[in-house]
C-alpha positions in Angstrom: 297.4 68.1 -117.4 299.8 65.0 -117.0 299.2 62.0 -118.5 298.7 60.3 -114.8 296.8 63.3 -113.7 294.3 62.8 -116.5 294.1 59.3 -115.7 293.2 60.2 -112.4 290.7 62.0 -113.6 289.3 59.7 -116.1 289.1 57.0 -113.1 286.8 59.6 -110.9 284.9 60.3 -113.9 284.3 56.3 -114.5 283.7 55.5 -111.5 281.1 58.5 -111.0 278.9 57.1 -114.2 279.3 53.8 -112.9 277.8 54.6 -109.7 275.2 56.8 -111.4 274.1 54.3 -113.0 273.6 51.7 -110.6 272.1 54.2 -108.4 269.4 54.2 -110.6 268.7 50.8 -111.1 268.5 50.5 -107.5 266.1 53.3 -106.9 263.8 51.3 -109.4 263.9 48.4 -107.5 267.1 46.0 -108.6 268.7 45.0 -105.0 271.8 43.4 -106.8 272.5 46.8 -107.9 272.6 48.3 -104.7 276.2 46.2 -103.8 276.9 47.3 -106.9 276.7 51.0 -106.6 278.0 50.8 -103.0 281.1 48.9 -104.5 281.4 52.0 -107.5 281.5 54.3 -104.7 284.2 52.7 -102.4 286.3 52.8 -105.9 285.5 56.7 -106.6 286.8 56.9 -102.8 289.8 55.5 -103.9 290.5 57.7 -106.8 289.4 61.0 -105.0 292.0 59.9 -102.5 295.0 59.3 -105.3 294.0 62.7 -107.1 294.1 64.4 -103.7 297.8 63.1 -103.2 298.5 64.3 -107.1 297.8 68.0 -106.5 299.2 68.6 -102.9 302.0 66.8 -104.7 302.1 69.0 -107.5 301.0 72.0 -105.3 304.5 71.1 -102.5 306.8 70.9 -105.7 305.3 74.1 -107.2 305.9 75.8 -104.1 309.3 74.1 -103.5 310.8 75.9 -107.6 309.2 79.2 -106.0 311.4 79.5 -103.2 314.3 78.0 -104.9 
């Protein structure tokens, strides 16, 4: 792994706990938490969406030295 791809990765995995986490505050009650949890997941979106770009990156360049 590259050091951006592992960044990537970190971010998904951050975001994931963060949402996890608020996720269960809210289920107990805490409202506040809710916007909170909503707001981790638009972020996770975010970083799914930049790791996606990363590997069909890595995937076009792979196949790009293969034919070359």
């Amino acid at each position: 792994m590259t050091e951006t791809t592992q960044t990537a990765h970190a971010d998904i995995n951050t975001h994931l706990e963060a949402y996890l986490t608020e996720h269960e505050k809210f289920e107990k009650g805490n409202s506040a938490a809710g916007t909170r949890a909503r707001k981790a997941l638009g972020e996770l979106a975010k970083a799914v969406k930049a790791r996606r770009n990363e590997i069909t990156a890595t995937k076009n360049e792979r196949k790009e030295a293969k034919a070359a």
